[in-house]
C-alpha positions in Angstrom: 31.0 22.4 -14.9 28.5 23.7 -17.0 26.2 27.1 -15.5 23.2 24.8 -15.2 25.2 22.4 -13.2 27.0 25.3 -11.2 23.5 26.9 -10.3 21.9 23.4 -9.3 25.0 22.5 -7.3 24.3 26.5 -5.6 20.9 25.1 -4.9 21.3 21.8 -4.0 24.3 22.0 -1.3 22.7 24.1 1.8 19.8 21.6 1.3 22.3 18.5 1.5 24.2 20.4 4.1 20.9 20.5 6.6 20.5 16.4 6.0 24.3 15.9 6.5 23.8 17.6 9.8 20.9 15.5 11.0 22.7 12.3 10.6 22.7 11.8 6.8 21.2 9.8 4.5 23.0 6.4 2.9 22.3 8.0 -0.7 24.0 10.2 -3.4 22.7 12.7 -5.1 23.8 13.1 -9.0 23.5 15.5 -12.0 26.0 16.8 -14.9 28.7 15.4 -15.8 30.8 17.7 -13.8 33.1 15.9 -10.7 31.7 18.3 -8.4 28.2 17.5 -9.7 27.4 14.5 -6.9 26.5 15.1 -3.2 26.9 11.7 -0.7 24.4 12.7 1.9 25.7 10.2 4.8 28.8 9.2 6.0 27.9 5.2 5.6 28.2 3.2 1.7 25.2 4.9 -0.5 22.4 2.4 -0.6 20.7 4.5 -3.4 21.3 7.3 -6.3 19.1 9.8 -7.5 20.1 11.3 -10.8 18.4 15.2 -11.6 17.7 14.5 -15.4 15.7 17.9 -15.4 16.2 20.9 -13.4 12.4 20.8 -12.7 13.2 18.3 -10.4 15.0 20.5 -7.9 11.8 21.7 -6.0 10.4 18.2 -5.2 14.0 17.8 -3.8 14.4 21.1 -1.9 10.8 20.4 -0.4 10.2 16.8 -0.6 7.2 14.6 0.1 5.8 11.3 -1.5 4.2 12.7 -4.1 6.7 15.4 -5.6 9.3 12.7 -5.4 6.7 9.8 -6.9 5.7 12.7 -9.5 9.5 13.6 -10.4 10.0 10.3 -10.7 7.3 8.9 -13.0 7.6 11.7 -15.2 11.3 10.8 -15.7 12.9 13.9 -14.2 14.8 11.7 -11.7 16.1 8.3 -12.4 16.9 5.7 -9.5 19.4 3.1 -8.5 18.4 0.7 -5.7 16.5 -1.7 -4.7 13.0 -1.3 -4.8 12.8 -1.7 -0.8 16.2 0.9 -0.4 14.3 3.1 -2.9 11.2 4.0 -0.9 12.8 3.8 2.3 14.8 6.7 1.4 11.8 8.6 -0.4 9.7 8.5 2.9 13.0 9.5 5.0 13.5 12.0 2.6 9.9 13.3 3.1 10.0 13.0 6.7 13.2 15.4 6.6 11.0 17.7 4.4 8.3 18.1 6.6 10.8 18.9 9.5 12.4 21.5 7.3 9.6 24.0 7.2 5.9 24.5 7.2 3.7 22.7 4.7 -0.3 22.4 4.2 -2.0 21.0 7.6 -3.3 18.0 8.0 -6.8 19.7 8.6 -6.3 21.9 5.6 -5.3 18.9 3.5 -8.1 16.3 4.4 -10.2 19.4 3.5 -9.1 19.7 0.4 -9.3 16.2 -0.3 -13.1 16.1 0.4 -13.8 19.1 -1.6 -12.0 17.0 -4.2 -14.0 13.8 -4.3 -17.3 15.3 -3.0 -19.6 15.0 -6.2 -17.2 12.7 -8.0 -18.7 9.6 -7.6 -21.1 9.3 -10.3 -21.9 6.1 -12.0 -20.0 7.0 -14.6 -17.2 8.5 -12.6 -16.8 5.2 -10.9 -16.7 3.4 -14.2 -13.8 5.8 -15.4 -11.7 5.2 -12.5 -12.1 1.4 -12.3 -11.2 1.0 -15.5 -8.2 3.3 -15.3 -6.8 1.2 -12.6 -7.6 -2.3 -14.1 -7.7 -2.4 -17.2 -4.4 -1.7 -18.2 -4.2 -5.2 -19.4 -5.0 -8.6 -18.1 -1.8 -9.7 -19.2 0.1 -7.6 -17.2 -2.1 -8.2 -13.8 -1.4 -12.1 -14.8 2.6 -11.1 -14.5 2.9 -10.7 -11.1 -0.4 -11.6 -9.1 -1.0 -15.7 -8.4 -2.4 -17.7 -11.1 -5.8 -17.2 -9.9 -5.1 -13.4 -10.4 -6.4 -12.5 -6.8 -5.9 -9.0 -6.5 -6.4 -8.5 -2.4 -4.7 -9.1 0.6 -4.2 -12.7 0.9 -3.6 -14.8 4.4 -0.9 -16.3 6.1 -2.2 -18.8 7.9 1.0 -19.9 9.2 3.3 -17.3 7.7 5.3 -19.6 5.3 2.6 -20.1 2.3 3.1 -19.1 -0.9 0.7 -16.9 -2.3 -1.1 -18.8 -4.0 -1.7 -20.9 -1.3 -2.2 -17.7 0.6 -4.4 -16.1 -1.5 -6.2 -19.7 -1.3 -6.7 -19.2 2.2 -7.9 -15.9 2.5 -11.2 -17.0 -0.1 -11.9 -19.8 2.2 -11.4 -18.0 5.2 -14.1 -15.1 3.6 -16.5 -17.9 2.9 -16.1 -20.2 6.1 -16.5 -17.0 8.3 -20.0 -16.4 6.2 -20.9 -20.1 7.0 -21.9 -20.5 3.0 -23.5 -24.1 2.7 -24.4 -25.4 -0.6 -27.0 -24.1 -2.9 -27.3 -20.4 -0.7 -27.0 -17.3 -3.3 -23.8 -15.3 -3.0 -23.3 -11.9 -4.4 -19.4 -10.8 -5.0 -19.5 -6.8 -5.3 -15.9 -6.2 -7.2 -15.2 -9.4 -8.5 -12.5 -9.2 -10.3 -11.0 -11.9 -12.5 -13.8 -14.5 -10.4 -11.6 -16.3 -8.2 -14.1 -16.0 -5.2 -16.8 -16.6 -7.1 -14.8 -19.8 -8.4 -14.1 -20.8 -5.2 -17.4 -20.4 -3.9 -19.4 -22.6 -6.4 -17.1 -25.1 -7.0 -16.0 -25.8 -3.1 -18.9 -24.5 -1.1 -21.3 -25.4 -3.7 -22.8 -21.8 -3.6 -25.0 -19.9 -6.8 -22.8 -16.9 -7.1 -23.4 -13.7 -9.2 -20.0 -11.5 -9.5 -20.2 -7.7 -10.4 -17.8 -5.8 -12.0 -17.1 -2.2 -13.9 -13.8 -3.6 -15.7 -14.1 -4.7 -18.9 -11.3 -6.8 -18.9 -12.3 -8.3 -15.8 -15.5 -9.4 -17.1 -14.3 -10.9 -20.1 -12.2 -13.4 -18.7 -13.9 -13.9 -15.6 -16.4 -15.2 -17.7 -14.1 -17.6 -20.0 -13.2 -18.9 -16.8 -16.5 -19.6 -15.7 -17.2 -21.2 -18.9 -13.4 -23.1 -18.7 -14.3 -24.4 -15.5 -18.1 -25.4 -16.3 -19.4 -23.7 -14.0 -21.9 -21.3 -16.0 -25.1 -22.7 -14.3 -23.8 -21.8 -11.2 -22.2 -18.5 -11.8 -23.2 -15.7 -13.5 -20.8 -12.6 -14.1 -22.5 -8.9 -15.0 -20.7 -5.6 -15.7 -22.7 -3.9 -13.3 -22.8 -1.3 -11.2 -23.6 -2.5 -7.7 -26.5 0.5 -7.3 -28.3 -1.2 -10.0 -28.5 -4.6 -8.7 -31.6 -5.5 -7.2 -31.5 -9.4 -6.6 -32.0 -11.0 -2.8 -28.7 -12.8 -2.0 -28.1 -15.1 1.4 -24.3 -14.2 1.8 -22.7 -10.9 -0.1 -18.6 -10.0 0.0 -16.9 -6.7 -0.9 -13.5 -7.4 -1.4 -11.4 -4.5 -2.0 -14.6 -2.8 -3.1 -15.2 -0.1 -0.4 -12.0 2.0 -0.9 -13.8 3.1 -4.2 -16.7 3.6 -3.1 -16.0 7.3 -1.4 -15.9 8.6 2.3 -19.7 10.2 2.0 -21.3 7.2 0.3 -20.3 4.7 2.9 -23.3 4.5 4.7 -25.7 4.5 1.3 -23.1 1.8 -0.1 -23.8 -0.6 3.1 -27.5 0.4 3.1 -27.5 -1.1 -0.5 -26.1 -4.3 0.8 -28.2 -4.4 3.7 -31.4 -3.9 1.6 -29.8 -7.4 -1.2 -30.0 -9.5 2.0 -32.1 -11.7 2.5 -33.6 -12.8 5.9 -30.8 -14.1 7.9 -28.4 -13.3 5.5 -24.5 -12.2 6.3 -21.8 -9.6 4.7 -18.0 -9.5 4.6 -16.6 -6.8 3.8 -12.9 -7.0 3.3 -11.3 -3.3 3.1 -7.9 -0.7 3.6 -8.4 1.6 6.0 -6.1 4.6 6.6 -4.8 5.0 10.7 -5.4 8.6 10.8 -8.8 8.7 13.0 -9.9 11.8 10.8 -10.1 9.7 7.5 -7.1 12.0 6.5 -4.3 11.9 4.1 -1.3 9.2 4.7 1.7 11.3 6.0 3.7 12.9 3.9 1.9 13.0 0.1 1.3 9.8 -0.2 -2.6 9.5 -0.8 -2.5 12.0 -3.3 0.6 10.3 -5.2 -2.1 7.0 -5.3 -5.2 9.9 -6.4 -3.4 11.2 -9.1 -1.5 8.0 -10.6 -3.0 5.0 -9.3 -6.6 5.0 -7.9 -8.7 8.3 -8.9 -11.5 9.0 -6.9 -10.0 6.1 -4.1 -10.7 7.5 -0.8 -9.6 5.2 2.8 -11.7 5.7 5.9 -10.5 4.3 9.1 -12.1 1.4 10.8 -14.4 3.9 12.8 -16.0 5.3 10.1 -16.4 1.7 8.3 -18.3 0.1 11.7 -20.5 3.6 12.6 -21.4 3.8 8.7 -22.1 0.0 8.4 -25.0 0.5 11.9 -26.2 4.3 10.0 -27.2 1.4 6.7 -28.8 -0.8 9.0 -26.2 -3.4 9.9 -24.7 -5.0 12.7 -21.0 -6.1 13.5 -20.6 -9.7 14.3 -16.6 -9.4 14.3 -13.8 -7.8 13.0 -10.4 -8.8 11.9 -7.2 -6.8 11.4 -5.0 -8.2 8.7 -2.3 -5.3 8.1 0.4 -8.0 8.5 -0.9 -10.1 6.0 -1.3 -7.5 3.2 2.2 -6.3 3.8 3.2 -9.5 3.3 1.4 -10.2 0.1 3.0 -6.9 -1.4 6.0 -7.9 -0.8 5.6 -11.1 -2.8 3.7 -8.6 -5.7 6.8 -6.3 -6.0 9.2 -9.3 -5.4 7.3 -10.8 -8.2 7.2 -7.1 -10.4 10.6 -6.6 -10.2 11.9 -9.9 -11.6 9.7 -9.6 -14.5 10.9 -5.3 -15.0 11.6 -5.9 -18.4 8.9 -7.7 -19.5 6.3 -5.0 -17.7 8.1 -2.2 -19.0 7.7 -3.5 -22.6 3.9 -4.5 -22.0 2.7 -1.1 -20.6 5.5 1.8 -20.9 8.1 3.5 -19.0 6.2 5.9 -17.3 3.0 3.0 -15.8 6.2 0.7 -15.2 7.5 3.3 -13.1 3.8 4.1 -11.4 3.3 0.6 -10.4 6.7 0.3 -8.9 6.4 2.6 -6.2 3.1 1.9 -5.7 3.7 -2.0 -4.9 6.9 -1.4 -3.0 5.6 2.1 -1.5 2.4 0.2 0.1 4.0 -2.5 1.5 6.1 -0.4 3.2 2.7 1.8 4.5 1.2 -1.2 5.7 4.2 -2.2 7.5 4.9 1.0 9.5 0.7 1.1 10.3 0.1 4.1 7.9 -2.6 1.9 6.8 -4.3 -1.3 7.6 -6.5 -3.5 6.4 -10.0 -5.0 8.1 -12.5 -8.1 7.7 -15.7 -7.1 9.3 -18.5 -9.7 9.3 -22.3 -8.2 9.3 -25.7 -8.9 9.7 -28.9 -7.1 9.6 -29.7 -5.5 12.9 -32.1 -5.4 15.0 -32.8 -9.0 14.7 -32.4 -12.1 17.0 -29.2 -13.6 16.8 -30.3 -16.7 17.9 -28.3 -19.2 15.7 -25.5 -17.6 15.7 -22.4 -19.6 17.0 -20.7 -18.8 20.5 -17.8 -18.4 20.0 -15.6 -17.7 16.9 -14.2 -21.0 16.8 -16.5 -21.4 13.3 -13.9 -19.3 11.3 -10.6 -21.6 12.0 -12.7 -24.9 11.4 -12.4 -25.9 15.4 -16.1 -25.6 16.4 -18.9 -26.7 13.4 -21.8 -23.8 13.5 -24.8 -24.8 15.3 -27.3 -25.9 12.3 -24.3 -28.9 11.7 -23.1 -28.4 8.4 -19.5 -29.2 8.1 -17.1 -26.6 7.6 -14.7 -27.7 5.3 -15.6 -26.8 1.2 -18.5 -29.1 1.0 -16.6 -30.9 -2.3 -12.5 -31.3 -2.9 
């Protein structure tokens, strides 16, 4: 055994030791060449290996958390065998053990932080930066794993056995049934991605839809698809920022769109909306949420693993903060639906879908944002599972106005009652 191997092992062992006493871990723990330079960390059949390629990986293992492990891996100083679903099962259990082991940064101390962070980060420019960090990578590689229609949100199970693109199918008609959009009304998408909703909207519901978007490479082929589906009288797609629009829409949805916006610009971003609606108009906004009450950090590291990698400047309030900030920019809740099921779900069927396809995504976009993307997928549907975070519909109005008009009951949204003015509910043309 070689004296960096000796000196790692030195290191390593108490630290093994500790998790062999607390039941043990199904994993193994590898580095050298040496036959003394592995450590089996539980008594039943390793379910996954860590390899130490670089001794600067010892600290994220002596003091673990999501992000020192999700850092030591990306960087390559660990490598990993497993499944992707073993893989961050053992990284969270690993962190959990961490935390237990001795004291790290509060919870108060790090949501402070965190503010301080992304308190005058959210520029227009800012914003722009970090949407097209996260999305533009390449449409080709989005196009690899996500349904054909490229719908890049939670999608919904209906029934539990659809497939996502008959999921993700769903979930736009259940958005647009649950605003009651009738043919002809003006519809504003705030994040629209590659246009699916927008799509949707003008071709089934037979709405005029504008979709906004920083990406570049979202607005260049939402609009060859608007122009592929001969739709461009009745959509029209902008890179915009949504502070600059100034148009009167009846309907709006924010689809995945409020996670970026930032924890102190909430109430300006949904004062915005409220002031594009026309009278009588609705909003849906579609967004995570994190379960800590404070608006905090997700246990163990993991928010700032997604800061630092994935989404810069991303910030998740919880549901509270959503509904009080939504009635301080002058709207009022009609209804709210939790959907945390269905976006661990649809994860599951993105990293099902990212890991047959590995070697294809590593060759389109690198080692190192194969690896990022990985965890992320595999690491949030196992977050939304355990209830670290969730996922909510909330429908809106204006307030302070009648709601005369409005139907009884919410029988509207799953097509059993028809809304009072008589309109059918189903898409308006199939």
């Amino acid at each position: 055994m070689s004296t960096l191997d000796a000196a790692m092992t030195t290191s390593l062992m108490p630290w093994a030791q500790r998790l062999r006493a607390r039941g043990g871990l199904p994993l193994t723990l590898c580095w050298g060449e040496g036959p003394g330079a592995a450590i089996r960390l539980g008594d039943a059949d390793p379910r996954v290996a860590i390899h130490i390629r670089h001794p600067t990986a010892v600290p994220a293992l002596l003091s673990p958390s999501l992000d020192s492990l999700g850092e030591a891996y990306v960087e390559g100083r660990i490598d990993l065998e497993g499944s992707a679903a073993d893989i961050i099962d053992m990284a969270w259990r690993l962190a959990e053990a961490g935390a237990a082991d001795g004291p790290r940064a509060s919870g108060t101390v790090a949501r402070l932080m965190q503010r301080i962070a992304h308190a005058t980060h959210h520029t227009r420019d800012a914003d722009k930066s970090a949407i097209q960090y996260h999305y533009d990578v390449s449409n080709d590689f989005y196009a690899a794993w996500l349904d054909p229609a490229m719908v890049y949100s939670c999608a919904y199970f209906a029934n539990g056995d659809e497939s996502l693109e008959e999921a993700q199918r769903k979930k736009i008609d259940h958005i647009l049934t649950k605003l009651q959009l009738r043919p002809g009304q003006r519809l504003l998408d705030v994040g629209c991605g590659w246009g699916a909703l927008v799509l949707r909207a003008a071709s089934h519901f037979g709405a005029r839809c504008v979709g906004i978007t920083l990406s570049q490479n979202q607005y260049d082929l939402a609009r060859e698809r608007v122009r592929a589906a001969g739709l461009q009288d009745r959509i029209e797609i902008r890179l915009q920022d949504y502070r600059d629009v100034t148009d009167l829409f009846d309907r709006i949805t924010s689809v995945g769109m409020c996670e970026h916006v930032g924890l102190k610009h909430l109430s300006a971003y949904f004062r915005k909306l409220h002031g594009l609606l026309a009278e009588g108009g609705w909003v849906l906004n579609h967004g995570i949420t994190s379960t800590d009450a404070h608006d905090g950090e997700t246990r163990y590291g993991g928010g700032r693993f997604i800061d630092r990698y994935v989404f810069p400047q991303g910030e998740l309030p919880h549901i509270g903060t959503v509904l009080v900030a939504m009635q301080q920019g002058g709207l009022e809740v009609a209804d709210v639906e939790g959907l945390r099921r269905h976006y661990a779900r649809t994860l599951q069927l993105w990293s099902e879908a990212f890991e047959a396809r590995s070697d294809q995504l590593r060759a389109m976009v690198g080692e190192k944002r194969w690896r990022i993307w990985r965890v992320y997928l595999v690491g949030s549907e196992w977050a939304f599972e355990q209830d670290q975070i969730s996922l909510y519909q909330v429908l809106c109005r204006r307030a302070g106005g009648s709601a005369r008009g409005q139907p009884w009951s919410r029988g509207w949204m799953y097509g059993a009652v028809a809304p009072d003015d008589g309109l059918p509910v189903r898409p308006w043309r199939q």
